[in-house]
C-alpha positions in Angstrom: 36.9 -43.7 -25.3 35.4 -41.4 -28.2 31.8 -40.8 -27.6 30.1 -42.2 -30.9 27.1 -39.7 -32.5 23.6 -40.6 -31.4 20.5 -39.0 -31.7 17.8 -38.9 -28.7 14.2 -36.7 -29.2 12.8 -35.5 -26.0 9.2 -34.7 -27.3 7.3 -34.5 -30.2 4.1 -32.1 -31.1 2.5 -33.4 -34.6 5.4 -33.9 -36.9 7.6 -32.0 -35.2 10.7 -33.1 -32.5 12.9 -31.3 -30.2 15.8 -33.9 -28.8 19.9 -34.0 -28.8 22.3 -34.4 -31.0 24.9 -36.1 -29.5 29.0 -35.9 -30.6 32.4 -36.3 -29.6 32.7 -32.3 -28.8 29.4 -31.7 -27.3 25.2 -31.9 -27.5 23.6 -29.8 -30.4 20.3 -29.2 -29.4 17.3 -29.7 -32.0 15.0 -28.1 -33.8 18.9 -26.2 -34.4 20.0 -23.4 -36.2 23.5 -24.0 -37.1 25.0 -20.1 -37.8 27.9 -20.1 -41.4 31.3 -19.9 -41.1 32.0 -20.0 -44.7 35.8 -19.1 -44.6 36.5 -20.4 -40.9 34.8 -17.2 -39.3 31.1 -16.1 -39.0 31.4 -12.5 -40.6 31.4 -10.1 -38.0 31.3 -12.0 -35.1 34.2 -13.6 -32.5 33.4 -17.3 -32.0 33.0 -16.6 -28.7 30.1 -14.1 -29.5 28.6 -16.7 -31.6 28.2 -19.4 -28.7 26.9 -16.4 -26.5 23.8 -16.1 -28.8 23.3 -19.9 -28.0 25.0 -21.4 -30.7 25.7 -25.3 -30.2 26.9 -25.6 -33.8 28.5 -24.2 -36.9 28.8 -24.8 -40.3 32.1 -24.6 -42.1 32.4 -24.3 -46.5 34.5 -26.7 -48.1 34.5 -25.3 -50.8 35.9 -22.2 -49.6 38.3 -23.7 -47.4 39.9 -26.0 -49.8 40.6 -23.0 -51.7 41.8 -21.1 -49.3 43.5 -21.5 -46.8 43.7 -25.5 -48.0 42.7 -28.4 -46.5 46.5 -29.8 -46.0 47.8 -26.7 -44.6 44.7 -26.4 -41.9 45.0 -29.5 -41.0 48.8 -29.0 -40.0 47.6 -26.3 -38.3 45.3 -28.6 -36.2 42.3 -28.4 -38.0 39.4 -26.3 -38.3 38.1 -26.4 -34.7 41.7 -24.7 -33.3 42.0 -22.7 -36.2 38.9 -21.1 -35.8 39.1 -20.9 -32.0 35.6 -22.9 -32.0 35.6 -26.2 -29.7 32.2 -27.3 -30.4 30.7 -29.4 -33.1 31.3 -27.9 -36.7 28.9 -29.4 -39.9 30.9 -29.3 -43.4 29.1 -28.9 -46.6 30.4 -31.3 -49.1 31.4 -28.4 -51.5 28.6 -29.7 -54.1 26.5 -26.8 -54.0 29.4 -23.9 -54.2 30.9 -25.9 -57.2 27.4 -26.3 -59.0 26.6 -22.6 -58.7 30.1 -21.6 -61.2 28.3 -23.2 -64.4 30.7 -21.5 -66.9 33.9 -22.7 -64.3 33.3 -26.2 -64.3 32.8 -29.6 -66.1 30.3 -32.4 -64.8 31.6 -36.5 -65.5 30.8 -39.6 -63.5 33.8 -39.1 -61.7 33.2 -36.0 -59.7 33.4 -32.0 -61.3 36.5 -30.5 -62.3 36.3 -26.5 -62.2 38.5 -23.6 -61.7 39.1 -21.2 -58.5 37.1 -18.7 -58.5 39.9 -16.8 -56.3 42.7 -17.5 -58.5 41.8 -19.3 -61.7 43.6 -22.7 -60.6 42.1 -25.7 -62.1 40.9 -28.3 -59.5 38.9 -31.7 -59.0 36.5 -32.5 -57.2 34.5 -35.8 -56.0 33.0 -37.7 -53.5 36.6 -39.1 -52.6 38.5 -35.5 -52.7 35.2 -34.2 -50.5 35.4 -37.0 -47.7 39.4 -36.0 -47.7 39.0 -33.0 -47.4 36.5 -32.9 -44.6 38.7 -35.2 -43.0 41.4 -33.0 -42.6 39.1 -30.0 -41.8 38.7 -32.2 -38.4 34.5 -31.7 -38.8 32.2 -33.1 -36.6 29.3 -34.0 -39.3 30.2 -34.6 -42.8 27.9 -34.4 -45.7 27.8 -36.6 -48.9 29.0 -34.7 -52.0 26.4 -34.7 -54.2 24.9 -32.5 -57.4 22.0 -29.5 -56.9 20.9 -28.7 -60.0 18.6 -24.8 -59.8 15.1 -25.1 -59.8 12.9 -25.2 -62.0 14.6 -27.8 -64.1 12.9 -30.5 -66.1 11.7 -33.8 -64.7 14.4 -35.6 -66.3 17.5 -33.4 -65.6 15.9 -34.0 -62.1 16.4 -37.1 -62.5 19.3 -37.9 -64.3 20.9 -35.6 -61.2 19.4 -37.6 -58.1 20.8 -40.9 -59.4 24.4 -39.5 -59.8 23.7 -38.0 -56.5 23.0 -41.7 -54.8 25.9 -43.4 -56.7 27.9 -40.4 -55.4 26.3 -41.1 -52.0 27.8 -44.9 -52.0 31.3 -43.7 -52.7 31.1 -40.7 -50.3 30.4 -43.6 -47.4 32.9 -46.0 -48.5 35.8 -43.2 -48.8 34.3 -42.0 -45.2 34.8 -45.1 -43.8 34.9 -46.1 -40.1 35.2 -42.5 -38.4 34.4 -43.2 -34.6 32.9 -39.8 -32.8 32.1 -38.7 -36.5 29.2 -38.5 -38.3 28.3 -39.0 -42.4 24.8 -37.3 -43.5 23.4 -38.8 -46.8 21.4 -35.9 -48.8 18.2 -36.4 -50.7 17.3 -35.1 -53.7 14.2 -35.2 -55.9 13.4 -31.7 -56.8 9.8 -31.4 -56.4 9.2 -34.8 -57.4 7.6 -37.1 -54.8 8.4 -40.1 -56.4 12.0 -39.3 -56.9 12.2 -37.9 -53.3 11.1 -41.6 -52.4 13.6 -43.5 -54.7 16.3 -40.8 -53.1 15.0 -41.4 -49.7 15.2 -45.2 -50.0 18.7 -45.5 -51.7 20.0 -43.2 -49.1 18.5 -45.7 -46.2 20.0 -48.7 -47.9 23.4 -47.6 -47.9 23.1 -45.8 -44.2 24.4 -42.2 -43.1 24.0 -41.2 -39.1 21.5 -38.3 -40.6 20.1 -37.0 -43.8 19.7 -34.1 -45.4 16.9 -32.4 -47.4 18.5 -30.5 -50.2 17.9 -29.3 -53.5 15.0 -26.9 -51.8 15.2 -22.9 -51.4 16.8 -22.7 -54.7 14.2 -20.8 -56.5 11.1 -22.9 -55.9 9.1 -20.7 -53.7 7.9 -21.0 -50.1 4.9 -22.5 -51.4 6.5 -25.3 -53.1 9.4 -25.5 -50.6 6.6 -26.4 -48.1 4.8 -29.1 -50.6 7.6 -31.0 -50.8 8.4 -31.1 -46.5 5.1 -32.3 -46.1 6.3 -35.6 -47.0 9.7 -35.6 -47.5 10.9 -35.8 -43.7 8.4 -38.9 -43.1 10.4 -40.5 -46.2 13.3 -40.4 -44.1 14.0 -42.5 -41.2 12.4 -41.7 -37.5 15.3 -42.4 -35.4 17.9 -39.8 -37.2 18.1 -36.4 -37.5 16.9 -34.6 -40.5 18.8 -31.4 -41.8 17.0 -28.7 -44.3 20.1 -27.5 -46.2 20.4 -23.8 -46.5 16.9 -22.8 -45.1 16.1 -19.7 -44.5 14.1 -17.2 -43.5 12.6 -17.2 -39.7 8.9 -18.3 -41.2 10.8 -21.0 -43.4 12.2 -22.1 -40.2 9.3 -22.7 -38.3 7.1 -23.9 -40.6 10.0 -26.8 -41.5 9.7 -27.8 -38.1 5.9 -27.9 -37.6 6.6 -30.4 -41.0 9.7 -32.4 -38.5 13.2 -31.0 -39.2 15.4 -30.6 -36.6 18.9 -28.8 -38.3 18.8 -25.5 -40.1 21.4 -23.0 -41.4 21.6 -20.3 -43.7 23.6 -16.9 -44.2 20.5 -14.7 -43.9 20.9 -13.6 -40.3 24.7 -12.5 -41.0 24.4 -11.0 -44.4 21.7 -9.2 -43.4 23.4 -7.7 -40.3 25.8 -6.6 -42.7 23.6 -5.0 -45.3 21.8 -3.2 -42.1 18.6 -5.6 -41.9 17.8 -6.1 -38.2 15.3 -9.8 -37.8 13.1 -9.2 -35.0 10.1 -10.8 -33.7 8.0 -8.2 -35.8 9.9 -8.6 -38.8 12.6 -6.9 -41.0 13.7 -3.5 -40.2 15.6 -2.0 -42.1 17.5 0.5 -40.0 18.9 2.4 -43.1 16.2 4.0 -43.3 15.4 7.5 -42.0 12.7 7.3 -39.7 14.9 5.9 -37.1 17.5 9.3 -37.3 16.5 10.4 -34.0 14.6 7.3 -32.6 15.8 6.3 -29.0 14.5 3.4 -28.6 16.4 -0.3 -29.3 15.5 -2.5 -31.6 13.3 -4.6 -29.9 12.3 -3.8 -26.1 12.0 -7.3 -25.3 15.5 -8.6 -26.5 18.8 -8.7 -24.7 21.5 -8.7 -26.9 23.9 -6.0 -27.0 22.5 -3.9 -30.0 19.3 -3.7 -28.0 20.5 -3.2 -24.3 23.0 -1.1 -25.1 22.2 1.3 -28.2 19.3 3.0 -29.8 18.2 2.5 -33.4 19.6 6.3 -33.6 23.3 4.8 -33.1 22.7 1.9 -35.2 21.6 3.9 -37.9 24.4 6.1 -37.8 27.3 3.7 -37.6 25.6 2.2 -40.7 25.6 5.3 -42.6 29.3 6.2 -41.8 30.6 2.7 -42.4 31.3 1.8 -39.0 32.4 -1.5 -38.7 30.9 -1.8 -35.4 27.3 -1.9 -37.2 27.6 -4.6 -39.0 29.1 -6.6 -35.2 25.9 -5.7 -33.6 23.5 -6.0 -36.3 24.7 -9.8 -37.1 24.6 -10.4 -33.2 21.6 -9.7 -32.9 20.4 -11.6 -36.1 21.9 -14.4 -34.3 20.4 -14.0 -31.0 17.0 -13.7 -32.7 17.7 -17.0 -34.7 18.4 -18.6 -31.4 16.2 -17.3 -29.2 13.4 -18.6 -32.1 15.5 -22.4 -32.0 14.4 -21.9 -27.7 10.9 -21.2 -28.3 10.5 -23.5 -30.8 12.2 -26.5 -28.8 10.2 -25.4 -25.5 6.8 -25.2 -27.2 7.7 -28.6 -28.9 8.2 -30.2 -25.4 5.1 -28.7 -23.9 3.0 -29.5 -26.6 2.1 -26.0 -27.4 3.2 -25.5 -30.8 0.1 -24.5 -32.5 0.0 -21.6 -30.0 3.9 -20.6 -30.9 3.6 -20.2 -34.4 0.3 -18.3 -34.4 1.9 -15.8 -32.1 4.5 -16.2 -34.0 2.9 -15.1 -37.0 0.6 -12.7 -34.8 3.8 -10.5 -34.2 5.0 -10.3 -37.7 1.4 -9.3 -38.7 1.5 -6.3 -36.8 4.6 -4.8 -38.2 7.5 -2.5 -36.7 6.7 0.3 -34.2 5.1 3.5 -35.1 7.9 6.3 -35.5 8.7 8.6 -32.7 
């Protein structure tokens, strides 16, 4: 028998949860940072690598993956779990956003957006119906509507003339999904930074019914400040017993201040790209090993971390395999992005169960304050 997806929380602190997300291929422990596999691999990093930082989930591009390598042929191939070599739970994005960002490659109807490949120049469609296929032959655990983004700021009415085409393409995104035992559909909200509209989202969302929902349209150019306004209402628009997922947030302060305000699912390229572009996330910020004053520093990253980069290699080493290209630098950098991000998800769910939050997140912030090391 298929285990059907369920959500349980385990404790709460003020408005935030920690709890379990349950599915068919395993428990996805919440708050959760869910690490991007945009093109069936997380840059960098063997899956393997990725569930050793603590990963209980990834996120897969459809976009991306209908492009290339194509839906059909992956699932042919067994689908995305054994053609990444990753048997836990995967989350698929619903393609919306990617599509939404090529402006001068695409046309917006009713009926879904037709644009061109941004790989090849090949003219494809694109709607709620094509999405829910196409995630259904990527195999993926958690499903999101396909809906429209548009980039903040935008006028009140653009706003929301786009949330209403987003909840009508909500309706036909759950009727293609259908009856899917062991997987899961997530409605999205929208509403820019409109309350009101974030309400009228919120309830046509509830009306039709989705296993989750999602907060999007946010860290598109509106600011922490603003991001922040809108979460302190949004997730108590959304129902209690379901788990709420802050699309494409963010940053480790973004992160835990979304909690405090009751997410539970994150994810977001920052930890990999910046492992790539040799930005190390640590516990007292960016560092930004490029830089020269760690040439002849011994010391690892961060004393207090045990990943690989920082049990095993100075920030000397680091900073030379960045400067001569190694590929090796961007593996340990992103690992230890990742280990950060997930050592932050622990703290975060362990505070949340011992109902010391407020303590967390001023140390938390306490750390950051105080900056890097002094150089050697």
């Amino acid at each position: 028998m298929i285990k059907r997806f369920s959500f349980s929380i385990h404790g709460k602190d003020g408005a935030a949860r920690t709890g379990v997300v349950h599915t068919a291929r395993g428990d996805i422990r919440t708050p959760a940072f869910m690490p991007v596999g945009t093109a069936a691999t997380v840059k960098a990093m063997m899956p393997e690598s990725v569930r050793a930082t603590g990963a209980d989930i990834l996120l897969g591009n459809t976009y991306h993956l209908m492009l290339r390598p194509g839906a059909e042929r992956m699932a042919r191939l067994g689908g995305l779990h054994a053609f990444m070599n990753w048997d836990r739970p995967i989350l698929t994005d619903s393609g919306g956003f990617q599509v939404m960002s090529l402006t001068s490659l695409r046309k917006l109807t009713e009926k879904g957006v037709e644009f061109r490949s941004h790989v090849d120049g090949s003219k494809h469609m694109l709607s709620p119906e094509r999405s829910m296929e196409i995630q259904r032959l990527l195999g993926s655990d958690i499903v999101m509507c396909f809906d429209e983004c548009p980039a903040l700021p935008a006028d009140r009415t653009r706003i929301e003339e786009s949330m209403q085409l987003s909840m009508r393409w909500a309706e036909r995104s759950k009727e293609a999904f259908g009856d899917r035992p062991g997987h899961a559909l997530f409605g999205i909200q929208q509403g820019g930074l409109e309350q009101d509209l974030r309400g009228e989202s919120a309830a046509t969302l509830q009306k039709i019914g989705f296993d989750g929902y999602a907060i999007g349209g946010l860290a598109v150019g509106e600011g922490q400040e603003a991001m922040f306004g809108v979460l302190d209402y949004a997730p108590g628009q959304l129902p209690q017993d379901k788990p709420r997922y802050l699309m494409g947030v963010g940053k480790p302060d973004d992160i835990v201040g979304a909690v405090q305000r009751g997410v539970d699912m994150f994810d977001c390229v920052l930890p990999s790209r910046s492992g790539r572009t040799g930005q190390a996330l640590t516990r007292r910020g960016a560092i930004n090993i490029k830089n020269a004053r760690h040439a002849e520093d011994p010391r690892p990253l961060d004393p207090d971390c045990t990943c690989p980069a920082c049990t095993n290699y100075s920030r000397a080493y680091l900073h030379h395999v960045f400067k001569a290209q190694e590929i090796i630098s961007s593996m340990l950098l992103t690992w230890h992005n990742l280990h950060y991000y997930q050592e932050l998800m622990a703290g975060l769910r362990g505070a949340i169960a011992a109902g010391a939050l407020d303590a967390f997140v001023a140390e938390f912030h306490a750390q950051r304050a105080a900056g890097d090391f002094e150089p050697v």
